[in-house]
SEDREN-897083 format. One record per residue (C-alpha): residue number from 1; x, y, z; residue in one letter. Coordinates in steps of 0.5 Angstrom, whole numbers, plus 500, padded with zeros to 3 digits. Example, Ala and Ser with C-alpha at 12.3 -4.5 7.8 and 13.67 -1.06 7.14 Angstrom:
BEGIN
[node 1, [525, 491, 516], a]
[node 2, [527, 498, 514], s]
This chain:
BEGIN
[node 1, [578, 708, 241], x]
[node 2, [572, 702, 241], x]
[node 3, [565, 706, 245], x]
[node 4, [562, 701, 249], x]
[node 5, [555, 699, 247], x]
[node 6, [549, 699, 251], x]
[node 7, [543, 695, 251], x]
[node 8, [538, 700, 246], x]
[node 9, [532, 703, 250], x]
[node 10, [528, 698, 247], x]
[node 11, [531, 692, 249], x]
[node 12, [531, 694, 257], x]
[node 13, [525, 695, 257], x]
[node 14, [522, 688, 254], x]
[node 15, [526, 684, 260], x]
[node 16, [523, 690, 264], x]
[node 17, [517, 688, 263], x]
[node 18, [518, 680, 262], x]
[node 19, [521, 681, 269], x]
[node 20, [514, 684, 271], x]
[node 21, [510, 679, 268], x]
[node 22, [514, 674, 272], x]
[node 23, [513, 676, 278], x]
[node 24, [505, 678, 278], x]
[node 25, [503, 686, 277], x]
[node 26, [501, 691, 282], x]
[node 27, [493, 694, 280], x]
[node 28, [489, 700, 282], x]
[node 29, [482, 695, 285], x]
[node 30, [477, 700, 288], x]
[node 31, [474, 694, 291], x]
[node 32, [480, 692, 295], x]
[node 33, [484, 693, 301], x]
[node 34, [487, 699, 300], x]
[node 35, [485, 700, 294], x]
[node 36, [490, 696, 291], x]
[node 37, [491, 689, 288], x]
[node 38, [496, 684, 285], x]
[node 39, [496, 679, 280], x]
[node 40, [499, 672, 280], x]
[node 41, [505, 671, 276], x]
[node 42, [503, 673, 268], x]
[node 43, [497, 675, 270], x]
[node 44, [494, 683, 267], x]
[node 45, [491, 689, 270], x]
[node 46, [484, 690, 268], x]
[node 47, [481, 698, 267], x]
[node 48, [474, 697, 264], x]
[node 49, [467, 701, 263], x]
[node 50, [461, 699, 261], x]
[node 51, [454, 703, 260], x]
[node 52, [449, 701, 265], x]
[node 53, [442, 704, 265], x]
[node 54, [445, 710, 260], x]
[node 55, [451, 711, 266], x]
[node 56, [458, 709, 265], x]
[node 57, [460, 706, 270], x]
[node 58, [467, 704, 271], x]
[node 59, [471, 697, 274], x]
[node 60, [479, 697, 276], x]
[node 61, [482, 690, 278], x]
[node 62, [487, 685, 277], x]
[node 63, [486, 679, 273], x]
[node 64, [488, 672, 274], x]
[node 65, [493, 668, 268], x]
[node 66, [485, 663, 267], x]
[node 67, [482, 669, 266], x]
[node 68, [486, 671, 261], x]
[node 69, [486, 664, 258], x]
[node 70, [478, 666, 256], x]
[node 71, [481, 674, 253], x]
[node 72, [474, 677, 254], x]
[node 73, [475, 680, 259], x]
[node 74, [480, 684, 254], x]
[node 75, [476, 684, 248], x]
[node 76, [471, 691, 247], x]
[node 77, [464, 691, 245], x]
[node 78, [463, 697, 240], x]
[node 79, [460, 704, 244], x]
[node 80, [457, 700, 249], x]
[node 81, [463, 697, 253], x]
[node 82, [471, 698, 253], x]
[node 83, [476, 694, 257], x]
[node 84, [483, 695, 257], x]
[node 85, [489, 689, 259], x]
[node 86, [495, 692, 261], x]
[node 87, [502, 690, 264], x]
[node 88, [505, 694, 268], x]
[node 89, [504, 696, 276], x]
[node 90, [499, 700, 276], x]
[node 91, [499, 701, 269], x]
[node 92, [489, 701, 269], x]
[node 93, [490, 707, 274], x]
[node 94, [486, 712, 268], x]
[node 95, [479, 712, 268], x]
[node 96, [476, 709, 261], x]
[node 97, [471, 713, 257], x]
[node 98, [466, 710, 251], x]
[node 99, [468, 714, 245], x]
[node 100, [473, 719, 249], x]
[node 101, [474, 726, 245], x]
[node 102, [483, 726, 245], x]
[node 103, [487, 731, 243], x]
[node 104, [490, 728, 236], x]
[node 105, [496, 724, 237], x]
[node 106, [496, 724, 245], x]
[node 107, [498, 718, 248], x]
[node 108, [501, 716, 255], x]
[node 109, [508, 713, 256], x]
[node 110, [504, 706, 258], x]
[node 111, [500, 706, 252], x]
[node 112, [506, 707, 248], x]
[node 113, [511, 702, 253], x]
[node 114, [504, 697, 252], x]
[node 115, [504, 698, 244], x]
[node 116, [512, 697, 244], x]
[node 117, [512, 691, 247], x]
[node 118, [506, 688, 246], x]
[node 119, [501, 690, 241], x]
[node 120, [506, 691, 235], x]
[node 121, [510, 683, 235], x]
[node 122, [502, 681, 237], x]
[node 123, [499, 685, 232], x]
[node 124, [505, 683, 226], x]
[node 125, [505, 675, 228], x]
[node 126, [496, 676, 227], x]
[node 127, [496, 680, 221], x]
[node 128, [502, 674, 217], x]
[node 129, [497, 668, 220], x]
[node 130, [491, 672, 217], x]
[node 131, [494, 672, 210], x]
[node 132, [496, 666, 210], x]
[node 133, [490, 664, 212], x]
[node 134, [486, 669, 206], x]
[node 135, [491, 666, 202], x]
[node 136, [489, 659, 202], x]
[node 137, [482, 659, 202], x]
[node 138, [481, 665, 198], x]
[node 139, [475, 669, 202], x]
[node 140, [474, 673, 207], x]
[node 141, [478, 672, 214], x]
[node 142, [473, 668, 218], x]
[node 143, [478, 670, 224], x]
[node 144, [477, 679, 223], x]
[node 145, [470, 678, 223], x]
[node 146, [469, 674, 229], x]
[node 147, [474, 680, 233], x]
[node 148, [468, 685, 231], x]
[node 149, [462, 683, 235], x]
[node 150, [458, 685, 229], x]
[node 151, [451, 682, 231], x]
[node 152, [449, 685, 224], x]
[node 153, [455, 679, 220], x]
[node 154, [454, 672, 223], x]
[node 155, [459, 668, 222], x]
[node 156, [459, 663, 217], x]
[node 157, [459, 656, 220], x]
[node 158, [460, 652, 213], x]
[node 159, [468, 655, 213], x]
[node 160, [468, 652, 221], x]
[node 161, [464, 646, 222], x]
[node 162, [461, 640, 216], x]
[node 163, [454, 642, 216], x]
[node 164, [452, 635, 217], x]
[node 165, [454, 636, 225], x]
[node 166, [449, 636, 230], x]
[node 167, [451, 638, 237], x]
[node 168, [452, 630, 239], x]
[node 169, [457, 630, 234], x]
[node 170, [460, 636, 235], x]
[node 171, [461, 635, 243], x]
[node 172, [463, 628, 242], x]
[node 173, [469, 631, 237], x]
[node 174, [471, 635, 242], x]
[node 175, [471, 630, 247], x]
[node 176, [475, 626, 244], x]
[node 177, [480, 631, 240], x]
[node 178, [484, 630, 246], x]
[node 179, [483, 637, 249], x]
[node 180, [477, 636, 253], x]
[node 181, [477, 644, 254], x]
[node 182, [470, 645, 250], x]
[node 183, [469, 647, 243], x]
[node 184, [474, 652, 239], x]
[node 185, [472, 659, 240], x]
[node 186, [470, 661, 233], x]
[node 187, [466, 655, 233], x]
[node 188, [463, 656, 239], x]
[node 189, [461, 664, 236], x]
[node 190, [458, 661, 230], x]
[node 191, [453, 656, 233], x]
[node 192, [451, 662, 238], x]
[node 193, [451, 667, 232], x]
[node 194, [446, 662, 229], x]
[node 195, [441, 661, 234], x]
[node 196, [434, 663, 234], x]
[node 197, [431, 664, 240], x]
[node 198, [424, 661, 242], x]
[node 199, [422, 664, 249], x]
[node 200, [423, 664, 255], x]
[node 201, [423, 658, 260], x]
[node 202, [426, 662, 267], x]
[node 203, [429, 668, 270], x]
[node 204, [433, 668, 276], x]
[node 205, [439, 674, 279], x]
[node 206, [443, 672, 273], x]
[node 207, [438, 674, 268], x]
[node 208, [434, 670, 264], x]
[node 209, [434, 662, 260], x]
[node 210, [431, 661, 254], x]
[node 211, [430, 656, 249], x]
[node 212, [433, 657, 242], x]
[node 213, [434, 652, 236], x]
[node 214, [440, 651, 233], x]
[node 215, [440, 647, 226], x]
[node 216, [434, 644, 228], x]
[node 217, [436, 642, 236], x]
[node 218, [433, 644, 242], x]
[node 219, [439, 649, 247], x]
[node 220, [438, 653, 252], x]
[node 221, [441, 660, 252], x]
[node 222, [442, 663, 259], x]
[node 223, [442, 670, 258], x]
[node 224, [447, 674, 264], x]
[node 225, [445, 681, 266], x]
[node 226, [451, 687, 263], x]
[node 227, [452, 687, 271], x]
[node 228, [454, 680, 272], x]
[node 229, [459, 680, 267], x]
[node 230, [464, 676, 271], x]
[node 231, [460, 670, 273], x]
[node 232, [458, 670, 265], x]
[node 233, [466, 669, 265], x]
[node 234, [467, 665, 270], x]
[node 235, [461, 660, 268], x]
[node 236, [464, 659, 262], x]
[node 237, [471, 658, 265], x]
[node 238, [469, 653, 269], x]
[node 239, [465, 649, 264], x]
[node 240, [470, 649, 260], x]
[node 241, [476, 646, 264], x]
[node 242, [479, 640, 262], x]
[node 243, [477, 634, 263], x]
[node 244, [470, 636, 266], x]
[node 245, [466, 633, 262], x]
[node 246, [461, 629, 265], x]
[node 247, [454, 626, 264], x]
[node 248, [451, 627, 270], x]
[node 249, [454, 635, 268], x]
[node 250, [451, 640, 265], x]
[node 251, [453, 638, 257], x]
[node 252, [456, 646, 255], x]
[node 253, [457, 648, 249], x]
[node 254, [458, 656, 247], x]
[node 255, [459, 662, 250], x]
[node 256, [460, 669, 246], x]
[node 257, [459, 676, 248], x]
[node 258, [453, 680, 243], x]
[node 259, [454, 686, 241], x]
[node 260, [447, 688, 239], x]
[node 261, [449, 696, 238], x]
[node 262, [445, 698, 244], x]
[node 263, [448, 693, 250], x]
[node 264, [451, 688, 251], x]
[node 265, [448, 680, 251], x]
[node 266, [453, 675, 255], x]
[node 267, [450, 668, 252], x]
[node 268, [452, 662, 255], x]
[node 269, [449, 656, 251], x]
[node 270, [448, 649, 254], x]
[node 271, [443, 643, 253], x]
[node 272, [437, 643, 254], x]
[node 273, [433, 640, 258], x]
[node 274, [425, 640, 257], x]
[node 275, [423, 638, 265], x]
[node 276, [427, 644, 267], x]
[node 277, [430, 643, 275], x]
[node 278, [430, 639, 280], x]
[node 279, [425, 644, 283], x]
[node 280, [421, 645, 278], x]
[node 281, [420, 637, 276], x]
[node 282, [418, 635, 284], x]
[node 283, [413, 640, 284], x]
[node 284, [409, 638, 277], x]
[node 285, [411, 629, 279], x]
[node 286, [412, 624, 284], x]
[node 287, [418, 619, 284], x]
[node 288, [418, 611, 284], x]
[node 289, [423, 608, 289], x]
[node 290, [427, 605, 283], x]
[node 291, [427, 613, 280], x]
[node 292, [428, 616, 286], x]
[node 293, [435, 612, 287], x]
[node 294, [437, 613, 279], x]
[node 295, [437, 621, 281], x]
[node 296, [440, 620, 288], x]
[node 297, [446, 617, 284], x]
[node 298, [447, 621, 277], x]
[node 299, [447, 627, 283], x]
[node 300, [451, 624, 287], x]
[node 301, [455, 621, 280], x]
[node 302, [455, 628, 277], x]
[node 303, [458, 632, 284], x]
[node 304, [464, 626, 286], x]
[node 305, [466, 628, 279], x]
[node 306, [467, 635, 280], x]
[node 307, [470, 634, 286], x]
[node 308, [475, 629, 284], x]
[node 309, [482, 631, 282], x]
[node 310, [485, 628, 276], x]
[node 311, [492, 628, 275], x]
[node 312, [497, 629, 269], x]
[node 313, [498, 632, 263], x]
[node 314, [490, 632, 261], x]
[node 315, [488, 632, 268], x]
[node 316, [483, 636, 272], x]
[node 317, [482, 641, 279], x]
[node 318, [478, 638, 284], x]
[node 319, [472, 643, 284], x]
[node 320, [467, 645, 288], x]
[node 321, [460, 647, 287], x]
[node 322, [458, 652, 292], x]
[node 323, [451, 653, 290], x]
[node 324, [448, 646, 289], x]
[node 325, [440, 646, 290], x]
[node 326, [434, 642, 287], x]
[node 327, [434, 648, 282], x]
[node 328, [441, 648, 280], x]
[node 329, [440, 640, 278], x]
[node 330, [437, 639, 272], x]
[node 331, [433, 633, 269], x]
[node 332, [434, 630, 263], x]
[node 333, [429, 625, 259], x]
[node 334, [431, 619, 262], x]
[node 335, [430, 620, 270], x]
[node 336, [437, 621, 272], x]
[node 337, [440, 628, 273], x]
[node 338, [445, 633, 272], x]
[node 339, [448, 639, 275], x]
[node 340, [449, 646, 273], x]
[node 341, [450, 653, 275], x]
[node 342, [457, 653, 276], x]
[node 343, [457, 661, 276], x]
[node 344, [461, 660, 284], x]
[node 345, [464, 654, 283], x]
[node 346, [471, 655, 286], x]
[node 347, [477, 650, 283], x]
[node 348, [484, 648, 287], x]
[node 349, [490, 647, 284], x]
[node 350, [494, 642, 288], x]
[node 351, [501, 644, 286], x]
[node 352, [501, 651, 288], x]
[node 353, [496, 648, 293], x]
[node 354, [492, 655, 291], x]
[node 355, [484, 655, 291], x]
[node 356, [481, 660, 285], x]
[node 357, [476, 664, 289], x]
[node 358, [471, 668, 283], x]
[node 359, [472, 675, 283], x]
[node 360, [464, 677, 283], x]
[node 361, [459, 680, 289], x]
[node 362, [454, 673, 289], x]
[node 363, [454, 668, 295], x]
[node 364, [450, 661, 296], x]
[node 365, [442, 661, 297], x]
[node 366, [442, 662, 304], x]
[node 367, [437, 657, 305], x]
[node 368, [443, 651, 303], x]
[node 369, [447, 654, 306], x]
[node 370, [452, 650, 311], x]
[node 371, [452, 651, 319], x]
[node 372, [460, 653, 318], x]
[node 373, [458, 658, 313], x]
[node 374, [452, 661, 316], x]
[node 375, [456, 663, 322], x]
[node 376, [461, 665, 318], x]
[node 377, [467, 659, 321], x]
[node 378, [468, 656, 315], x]
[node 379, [476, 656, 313], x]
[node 380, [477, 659, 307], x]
[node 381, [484, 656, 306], x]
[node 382, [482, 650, 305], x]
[node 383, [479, 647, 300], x]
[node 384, [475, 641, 303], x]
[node 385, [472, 646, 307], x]
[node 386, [468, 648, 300], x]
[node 387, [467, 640, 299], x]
[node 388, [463, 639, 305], x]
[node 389, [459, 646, 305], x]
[node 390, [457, 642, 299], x]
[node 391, [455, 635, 301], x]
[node 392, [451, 639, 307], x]
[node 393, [447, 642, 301], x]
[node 394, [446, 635, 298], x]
[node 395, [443, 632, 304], x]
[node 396, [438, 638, 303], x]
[node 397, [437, 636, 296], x]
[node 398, [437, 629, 297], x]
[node 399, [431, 630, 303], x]
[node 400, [426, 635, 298], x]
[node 401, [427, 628, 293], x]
[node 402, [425, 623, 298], x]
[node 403, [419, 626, 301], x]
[node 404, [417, 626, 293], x]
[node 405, [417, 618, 293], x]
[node 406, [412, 615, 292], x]
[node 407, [411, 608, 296], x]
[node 408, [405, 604, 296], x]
[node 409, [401, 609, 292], x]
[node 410, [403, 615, 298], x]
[node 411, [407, 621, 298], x]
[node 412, [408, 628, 301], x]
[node 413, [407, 634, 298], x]
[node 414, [413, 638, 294], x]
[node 415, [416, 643, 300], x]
[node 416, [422, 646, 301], x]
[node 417, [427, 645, 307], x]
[node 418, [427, 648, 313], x]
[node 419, [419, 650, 310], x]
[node 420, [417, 649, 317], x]
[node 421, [423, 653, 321], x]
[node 422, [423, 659, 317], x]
[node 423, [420, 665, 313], x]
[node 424, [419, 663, 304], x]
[node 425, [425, 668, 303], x]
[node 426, [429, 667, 310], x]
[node 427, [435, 672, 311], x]
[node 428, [443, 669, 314], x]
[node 429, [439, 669, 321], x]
[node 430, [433, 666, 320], x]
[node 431, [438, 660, 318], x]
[node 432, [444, 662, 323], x]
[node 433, [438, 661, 329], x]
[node 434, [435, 655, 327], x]
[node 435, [441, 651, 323], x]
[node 436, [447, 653, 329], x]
[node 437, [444, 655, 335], x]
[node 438, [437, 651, 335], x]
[node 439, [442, 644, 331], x]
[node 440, [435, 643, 328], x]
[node 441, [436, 639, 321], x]
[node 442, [429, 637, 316], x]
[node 443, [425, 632, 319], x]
[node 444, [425, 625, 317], x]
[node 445, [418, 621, 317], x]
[node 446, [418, 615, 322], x]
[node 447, [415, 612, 316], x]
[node 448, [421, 611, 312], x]
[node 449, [423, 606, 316], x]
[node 450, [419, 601, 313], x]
[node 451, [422, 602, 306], x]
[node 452, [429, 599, 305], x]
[node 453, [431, 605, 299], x]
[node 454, [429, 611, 304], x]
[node 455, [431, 608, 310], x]
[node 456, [439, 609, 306], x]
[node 457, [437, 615, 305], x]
[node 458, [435, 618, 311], x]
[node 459, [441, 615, 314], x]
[node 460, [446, 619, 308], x]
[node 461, [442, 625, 310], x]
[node 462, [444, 626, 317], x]
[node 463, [450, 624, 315], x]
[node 464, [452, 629, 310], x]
[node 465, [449, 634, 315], x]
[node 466, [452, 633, 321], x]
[node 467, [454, 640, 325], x]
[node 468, [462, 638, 325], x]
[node 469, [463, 638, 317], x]
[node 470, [469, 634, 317], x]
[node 471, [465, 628, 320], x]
[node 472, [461, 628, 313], x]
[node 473, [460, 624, 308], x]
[node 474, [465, 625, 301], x]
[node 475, [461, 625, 295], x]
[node 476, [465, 619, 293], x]
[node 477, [462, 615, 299], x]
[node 478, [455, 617, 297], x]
[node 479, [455, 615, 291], x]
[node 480, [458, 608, 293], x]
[node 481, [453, 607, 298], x]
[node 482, [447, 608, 293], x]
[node 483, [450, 604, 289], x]
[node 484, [450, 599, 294], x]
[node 485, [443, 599, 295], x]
[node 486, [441, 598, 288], x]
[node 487, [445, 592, 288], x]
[node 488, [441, 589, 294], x]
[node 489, [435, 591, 291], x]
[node 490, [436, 587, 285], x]
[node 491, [439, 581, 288], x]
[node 492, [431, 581, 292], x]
[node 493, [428, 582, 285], x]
């Protein structure tokens, strides 16, 4: 008599796991309701620690599918970090130690599930690629080497890139490849391996930004904190999203994460800019009208872009800022400016009609932000709530860049808005009174009226802070309308 045949062990459990994988996983989140997170479809649990100040303190959370896009959530840096992807309900529900001292051969069931299913197929197709790859160039594999984090053993970039290629021609490269998703990531950690830093140009709650040199070129280096690993991730993700390429934003161009043996540096390069901000650039020079205009619209230009969706294959979410001051906007050499700082940026994806909020404890300059969001009324299920908490935000900018023109031979000093109404570092409700309960907006001069350029301006600044949010301006219709002004200033010329 035949004996029925079962499925083997084995493969019950890969269609278990698949299984799960489809449906999203449930995580142990110590910052979460209850204590408990769940993922998106073929999204991970995260287990993590890092050593901080000589502790080593402990993260658990879920992550989302773009999040593992970028694998460094996943990726451990030697002694002074571990992190830990896995793929089952509650599978991080166990605490992490730096170099922990285990029992020989002592595994848990989820380690050997996860080996089972994942690491040995995934570890079997990456040694035949790296062979391959051995093979046919007769070195070492550039690939192990970029998978050690090893600050003492650059990369060498003459196996990734002509040494020939300045930045320009390296961007333009990717531009044009058809992906528009940024640099490859071995690329990327050649030029960030092979940087030299210069000094440092600025600090803030991130950390701090340098000036580095690459093959002779200036680039600015923008170092986060070890605590702020997820908005290092979540800027480099944002930047890198399809399509986002723009000259009115920030031009990026590496991301890596240094383990120089005793910490961990998270690295984010980008052009380098020598005015610096906005902020920075008022304070030092006033601007003509016919400067003011220019900047007005490449700001303009640089946020309608990031908040345009672009359909199909190669398209782009729209995005929103969150964030956007005069010392988030860069100036470049030519007058106009662009954007940068997209650490809170949130994204929607209109398919799935889902907004990908950051997972990180920072929130917007208080001072920028919207009436809606001070009295904490805005609607977080909607994505044009975010757009027009930014168009509020630019109205402000737009109000610091005009009180700087200078028309016939006058102009008012640099200050900040609301300087008058509130504290130099004002709390939620310093603004909270004055923006929604006082309806107090910065003031406008009388005298703008006799110039035709800040005369539109004041009248797109009132209009992208009005209280109702909805009555705003979109940054599409901002732009048009500097655009026009341009016009009517050539015909009179």
């Amino acid at each position: 008599m035949t004996r029925p045949r079962y499925p083997s062990f084995g493969t019950a459990l890969i269609f278990l796991s698949v299984a799960q994988l489809s449906t999203g996983l449930k995580c142990v989140c110590q910052l979460c309701a209850n204590n408990t997170c769940e993922t998106g479809a073929d999204g991970a649990c995260w287990n993590s620690v890092m050593l901080i100040d000589g502790k080593e303190e402990v993260v658990k959370s879920c992550l989302s599918p773009s999040e593992m896009k970028g694998q460094v959530f996943c990726y451990s840096s030697r002694n002074v970090s571990k992190r830990n992807c896995c793929f089952t309900d509650f599978c991080n529900n166990e605490t992490l130690h730096l170099n922990p001292e285990r029992p020989a051969g002592e595994a848990s069931w989820g380690q050997l599930e996860l080996a089972a299913v994942i690491l040995v197929p995934s570890c079997l197709l990456c040694v035949g690629i790296m062979l391959g790859v051995c093979t046919a160039q007769g070195q070492r594999c550039v690939y192990s080497r970029a998978r050690k984090g090893d600050a003492e053993e650059p990369l060498d970039d003459q196996t990734l890139m002509s040494p020939d290629k300045c930045l320009k021609d390296l961007i333009f490269d990717m531009s044009t490849s058809g992906s528009g998703s940024g640099l490859p990531l071995l690329v990327q950690r050649t030029i960030a391996r092979t940087i030299v830093l210069q000094e440092i140009i600025g600090k803030g709650r991130f950390g701090e930004v340098w000036r580095g040199r690459w093959r002779g070129e200036d680039v600015a280096v923008k170092i986060f904190s070890s605590r702020d690993e997820r908005s290092w991730f979540r800027e480099a993700e944002i930047y890198q999203t399809i399509m986002l390429r723009h000259e009115n934003i920030l031009g990026f161009i590496a991301a890596d994460n240094k383990d120089n043996g005793s910490w961990t540096q998270l690295w984010l390069v980008s052009e380098y800019h020598e005015h610096g901000s906005l902020f920075d650039y008022l304070n030092r020079y006033s601007v003509s009208v016919d400067g003011m205009i220019v900047m007005a619209l490449s700001i303009a230009s640089g946020l309608a872009h990031l908040h345009m969706e672009i359909i199909g294959t190669q398209g782009k979410p729209a995005i929103a800022h969150r964030d956007l001051k005069s010392k988030n906007i860069l100036v470049k050499k030519n007058g106009t400016a662009v954007i940068a700082d997209l650490g809170l940026a949130v994204k929607h994806e209109s398919i799935t009609n889902t907004i990908d909020i950051p997972a990180n404890h920072r929130v917007g300059t208080k001072r920028y932000m919207a009436p809606e969001i001070l009295d904490d009324t805005i609607n977080m299920s909607s994505f044009e709530s975010f757009k027009r908490a930014d168009i509020y935000s630019l109205g402000l900018v737009f109000w610091e860049l005009a009180r700087r023109c200078s028309v016939r031979g006058t102009c008012e000093d640099y200050q900040l808005p609301y300087y008058d109404m509130v504290p130099s570092d004002p709390s939620v409700d310093d603004m909270r009174k004055v923006v929604c309960d006082q309806k107090l907006r910065p003031n406008i001069p009388n005298q703008w009226q006799s110039c035709e350029a800040l005369r539109v301006m004041g009248k797109i600044m009132r209009e992208c802070w009005y209280a109702t949010a909805a009555a705003r301006l979109t940054a599409l219709r901002v732009k048009k309308t500097i655009s026009q002004v341009i016009v009517i200033k050539d015909v009179k010329d």
